[in-house]
C-alpha positions as CSV (number, residue, x, y, z in Angstrom):
1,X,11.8,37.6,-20.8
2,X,11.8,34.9,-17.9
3,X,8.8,33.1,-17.6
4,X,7.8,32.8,-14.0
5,X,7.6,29.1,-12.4
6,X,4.1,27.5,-12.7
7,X,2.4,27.7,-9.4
8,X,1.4,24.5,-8.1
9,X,-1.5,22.8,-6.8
10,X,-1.3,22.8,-3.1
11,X,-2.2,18.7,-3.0
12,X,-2.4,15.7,-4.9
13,X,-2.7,12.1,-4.1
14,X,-0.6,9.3,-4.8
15,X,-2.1,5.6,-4.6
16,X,-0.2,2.1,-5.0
17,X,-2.1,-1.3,-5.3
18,X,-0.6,-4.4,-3.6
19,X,1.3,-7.2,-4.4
20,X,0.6,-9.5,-7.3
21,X,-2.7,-7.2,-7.9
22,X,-3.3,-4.3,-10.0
23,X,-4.9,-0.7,-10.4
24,X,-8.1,-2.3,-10.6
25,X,-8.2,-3.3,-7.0
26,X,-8.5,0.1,-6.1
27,X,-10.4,1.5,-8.9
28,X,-13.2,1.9,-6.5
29,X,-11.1,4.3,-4.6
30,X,-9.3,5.8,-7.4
31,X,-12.9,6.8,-8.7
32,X,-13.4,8.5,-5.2
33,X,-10.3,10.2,-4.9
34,X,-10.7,11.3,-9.0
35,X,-14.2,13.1,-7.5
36,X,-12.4,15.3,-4.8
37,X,-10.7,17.4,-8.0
38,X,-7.4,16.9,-6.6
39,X,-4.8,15.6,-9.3
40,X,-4.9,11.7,-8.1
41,X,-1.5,9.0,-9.7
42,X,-1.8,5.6,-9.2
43,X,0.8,4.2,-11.1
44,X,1.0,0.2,-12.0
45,X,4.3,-1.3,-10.2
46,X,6.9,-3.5,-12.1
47,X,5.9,-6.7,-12.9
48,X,2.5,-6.4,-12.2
49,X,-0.6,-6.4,-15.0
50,X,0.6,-8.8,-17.0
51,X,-0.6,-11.6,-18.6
52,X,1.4,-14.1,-17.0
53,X,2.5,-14.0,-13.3
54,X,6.1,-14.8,-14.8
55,X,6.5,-10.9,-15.4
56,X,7.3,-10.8,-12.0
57,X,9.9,-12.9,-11.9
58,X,13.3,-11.4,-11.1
59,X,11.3,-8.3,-9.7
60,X,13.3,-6.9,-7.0
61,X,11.8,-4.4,-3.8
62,X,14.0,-2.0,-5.4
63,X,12.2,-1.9,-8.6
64,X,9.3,-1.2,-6.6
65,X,10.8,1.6,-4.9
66,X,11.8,3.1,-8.1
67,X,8.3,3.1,-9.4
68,X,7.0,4.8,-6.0
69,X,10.1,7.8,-5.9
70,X,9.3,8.2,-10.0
71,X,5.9,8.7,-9.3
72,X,6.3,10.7,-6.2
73,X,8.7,12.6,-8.2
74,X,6.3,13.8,-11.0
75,X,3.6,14.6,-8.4
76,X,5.3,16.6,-6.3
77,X,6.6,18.2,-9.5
78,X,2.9,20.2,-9.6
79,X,1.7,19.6,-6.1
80,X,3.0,21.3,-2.8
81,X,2.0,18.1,-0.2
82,X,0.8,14.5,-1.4
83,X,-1.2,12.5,0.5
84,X,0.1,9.4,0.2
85,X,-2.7,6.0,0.1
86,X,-1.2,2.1,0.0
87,X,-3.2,-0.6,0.4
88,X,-0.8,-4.0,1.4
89,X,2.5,-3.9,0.2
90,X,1.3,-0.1,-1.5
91,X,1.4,0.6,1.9
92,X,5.3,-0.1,2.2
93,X,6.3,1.8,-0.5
94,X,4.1,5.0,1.0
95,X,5.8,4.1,4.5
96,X,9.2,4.5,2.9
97,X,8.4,7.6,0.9
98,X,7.0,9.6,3.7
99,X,10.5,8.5,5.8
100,X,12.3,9.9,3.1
101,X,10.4,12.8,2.3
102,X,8.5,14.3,5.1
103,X,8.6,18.0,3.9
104,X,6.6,16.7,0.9
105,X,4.1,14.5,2.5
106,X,1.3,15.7,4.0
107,X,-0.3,12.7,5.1
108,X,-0.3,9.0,4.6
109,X,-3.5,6.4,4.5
110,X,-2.5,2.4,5.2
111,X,-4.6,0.4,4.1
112,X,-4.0,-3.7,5.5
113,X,-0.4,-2.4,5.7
114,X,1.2,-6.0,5.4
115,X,4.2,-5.5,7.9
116,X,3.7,-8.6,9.6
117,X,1.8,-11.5,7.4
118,X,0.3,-14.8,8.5
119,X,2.4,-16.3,6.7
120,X,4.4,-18.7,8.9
121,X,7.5,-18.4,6.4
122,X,7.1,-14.0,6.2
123,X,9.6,-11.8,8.4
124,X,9.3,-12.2,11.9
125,X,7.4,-15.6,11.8
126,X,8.9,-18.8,13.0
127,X,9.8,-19.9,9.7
128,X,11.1,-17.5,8.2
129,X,14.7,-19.1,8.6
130,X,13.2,-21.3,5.7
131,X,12.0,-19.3,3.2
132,X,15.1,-18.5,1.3
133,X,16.0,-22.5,1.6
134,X,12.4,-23.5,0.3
135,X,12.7,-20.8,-2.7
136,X,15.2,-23.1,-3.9
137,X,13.1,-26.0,-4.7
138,X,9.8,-24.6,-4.9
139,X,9.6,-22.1,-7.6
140,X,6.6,-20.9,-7.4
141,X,3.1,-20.7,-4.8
142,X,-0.5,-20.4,-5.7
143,X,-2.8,-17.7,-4.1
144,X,-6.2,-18.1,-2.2
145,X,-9.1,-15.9,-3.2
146,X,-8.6,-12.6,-1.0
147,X,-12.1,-11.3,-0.8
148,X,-14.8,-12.9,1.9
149,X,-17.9,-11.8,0.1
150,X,-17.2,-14.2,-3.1
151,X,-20.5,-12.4,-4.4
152,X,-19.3,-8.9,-4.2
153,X,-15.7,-10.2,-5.4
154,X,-14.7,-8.4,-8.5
155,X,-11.6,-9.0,-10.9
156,X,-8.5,-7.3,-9.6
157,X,-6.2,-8.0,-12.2
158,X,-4.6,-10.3,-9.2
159,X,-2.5,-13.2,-10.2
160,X,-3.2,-16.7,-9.2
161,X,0.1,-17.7,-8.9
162,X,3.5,-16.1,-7.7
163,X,7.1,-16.6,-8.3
164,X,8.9,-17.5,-5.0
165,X,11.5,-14.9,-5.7
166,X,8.9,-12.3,-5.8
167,X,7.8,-13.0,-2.4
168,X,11.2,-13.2,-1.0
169,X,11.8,-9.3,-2.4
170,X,8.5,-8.6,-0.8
171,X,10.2,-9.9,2.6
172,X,13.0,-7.9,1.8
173,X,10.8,-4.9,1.2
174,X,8.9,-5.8,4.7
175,X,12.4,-5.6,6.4
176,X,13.2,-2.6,5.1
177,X,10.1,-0.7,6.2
178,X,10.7,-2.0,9.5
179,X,13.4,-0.1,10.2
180,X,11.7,3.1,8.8
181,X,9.0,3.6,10.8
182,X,10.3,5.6,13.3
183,X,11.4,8.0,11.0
184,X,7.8,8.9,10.0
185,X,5.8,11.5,12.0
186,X,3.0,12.8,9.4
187,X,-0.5,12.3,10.2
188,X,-1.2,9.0,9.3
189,X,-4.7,6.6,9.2
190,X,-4.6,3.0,9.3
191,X,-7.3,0.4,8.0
192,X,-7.4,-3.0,8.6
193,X,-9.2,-5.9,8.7
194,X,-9.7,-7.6,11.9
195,X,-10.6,-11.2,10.8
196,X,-8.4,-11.2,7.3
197,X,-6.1,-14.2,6.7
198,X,-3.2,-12.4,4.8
199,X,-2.0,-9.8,7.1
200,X,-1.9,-10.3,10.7
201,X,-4.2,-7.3,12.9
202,X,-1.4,-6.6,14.8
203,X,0.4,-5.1,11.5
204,X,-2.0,-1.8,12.1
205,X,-1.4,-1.7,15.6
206,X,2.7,-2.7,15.2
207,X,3.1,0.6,13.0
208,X,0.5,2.9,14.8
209,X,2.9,1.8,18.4
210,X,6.2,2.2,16.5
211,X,5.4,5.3,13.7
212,X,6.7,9.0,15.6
213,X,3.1,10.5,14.7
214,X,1.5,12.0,18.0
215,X,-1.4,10.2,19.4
216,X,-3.7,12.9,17.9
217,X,-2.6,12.8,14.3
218,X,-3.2,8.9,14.0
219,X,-6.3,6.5,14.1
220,X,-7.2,3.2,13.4
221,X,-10.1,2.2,11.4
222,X,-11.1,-2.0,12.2
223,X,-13.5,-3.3,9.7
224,X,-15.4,-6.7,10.4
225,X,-16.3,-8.5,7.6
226,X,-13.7,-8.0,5.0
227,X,-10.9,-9.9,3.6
228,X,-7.9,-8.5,2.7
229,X,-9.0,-7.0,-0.6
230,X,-10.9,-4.8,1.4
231,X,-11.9,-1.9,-1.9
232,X,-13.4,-5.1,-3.2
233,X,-15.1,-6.7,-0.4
234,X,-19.0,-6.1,1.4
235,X,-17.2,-3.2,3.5
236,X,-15.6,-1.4,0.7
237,X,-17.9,1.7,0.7
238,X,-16.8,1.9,4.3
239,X,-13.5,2.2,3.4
240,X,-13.5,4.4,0.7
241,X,-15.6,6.8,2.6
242,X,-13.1,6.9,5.7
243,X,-10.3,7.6,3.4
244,X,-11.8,10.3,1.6
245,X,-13.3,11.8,4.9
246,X,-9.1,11.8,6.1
247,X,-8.9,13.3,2.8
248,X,-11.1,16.3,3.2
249,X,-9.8,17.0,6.7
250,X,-6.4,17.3,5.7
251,X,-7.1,19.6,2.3
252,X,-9.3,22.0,4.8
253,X,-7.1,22.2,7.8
């Protein structure tokens, strides 16, 4: 006798963390999402959790992307429609995914999407000519404190320091996105910081301009006071509350 196929759930969520930081810095989220009943992922990328910033060393963008399609994978393995959530460079790898996949993806949630960084040295920048030159004789670069409310600032897991060839697959990974964003046209909310010194506040409005998403199926929430760990910041219950209100809309359309 042939069993019948398992039915499956009609959403789930997938999250992804940023660069050089961990699960952790969106636990607050994750603990949301968790409450909504909807099976949630938020898988822990390559290199990243580790006891020594040196795991991500020869760390590549595609590694990355492998962790996001693996994940995506199993998810959409028991869900119908995933409603994809990145926060920085998570945001990327939910950028590409919905690109590639749009039958799958219900929605997406970008969250300080770094596209374009302040970074003088990141794609697009002025410098960025140099960056592959400076790699070669600096090996690695330090990280400031990512959270404006030092009092509210919890551990992330976040390293202090970065390999340089890290960054320079997160360029590549920047690049890449780039040139996918036209090719996305689900429903998509944006959060951003408008005084955070990582990624630049035209990033939100650089995708919302460039995504194919009609004008109705895309917004963009500003917050004031928060740096660029914003699920760890004084405006994080704002933000966790906007996503899961997108959240709820799209599960009871």
């Amino acid at each position: 006798m042939t069993e019948k196929p398992q039915q499956k759930i009609p959403f789930g969520i997938l999250v992804f963390h940023g660069f050089t930081a961990t699960i952790d810095s969106v636990s607050l989220l994750v603990d949301a999402l968790n409450r909504t009943g909807l099976p949630v992922r938020a898988p822990l990328l390559a290199g990243h959790g580790s006891s020594s910033p040196e795991a991500l060393r020869g760390i590549t963008c595609t590694d990355w992307l492998t962790d996001a399609e693996k994940a995506f994978g199993q998810l959409s393995a028991v869900c119908e429609k995933i409603i994809l959530v990145g926060h920085s460079m998570g945001a990327l790898l939910a950028l590409h995914l919905a690109a590639k996949y749009e039958g799958q993806v219900d929605s997406l949630v970008l969250a300080a999407p770094a596209i374009k960084l302040f970074s003088l040295l990141s794609p697009g920048r002025p410098l960025y000519c140099l960056a592959s030159l400076l790699a070669r004789v600096k090996k690695k670069w330090d990280l400031k404190t990512a959270c404006n409310d030092q009092q509210l600032a919890v551990s992330t897991g976040r390293y202090p320091w970065v390999p340089t060839d890290a960054i320079l697959s997160f360029f590549l990974l920047i690049e890449k996105t780039i040139t996918e964003l036209d090719q996305v046209k689900v429903p998509v909310l944006i959060l951003h910081n408008r005084r955070e010194t990582t990624v630049l506040p035209e990033s939100a409005t650089m995708i919302y301009n460039t995504i194919a998403t009609g004008a109705t199926n895309k917004a963009i929430v500003w917050l004031e006071h928060s740096e660029h760990q914003m699920f760890c910041d004084s405006e994080r219950e704002l933000a966790v509350r906007a996503i899961a209100d997108f959240i709820d809309r799209r599960v009871s359309a």
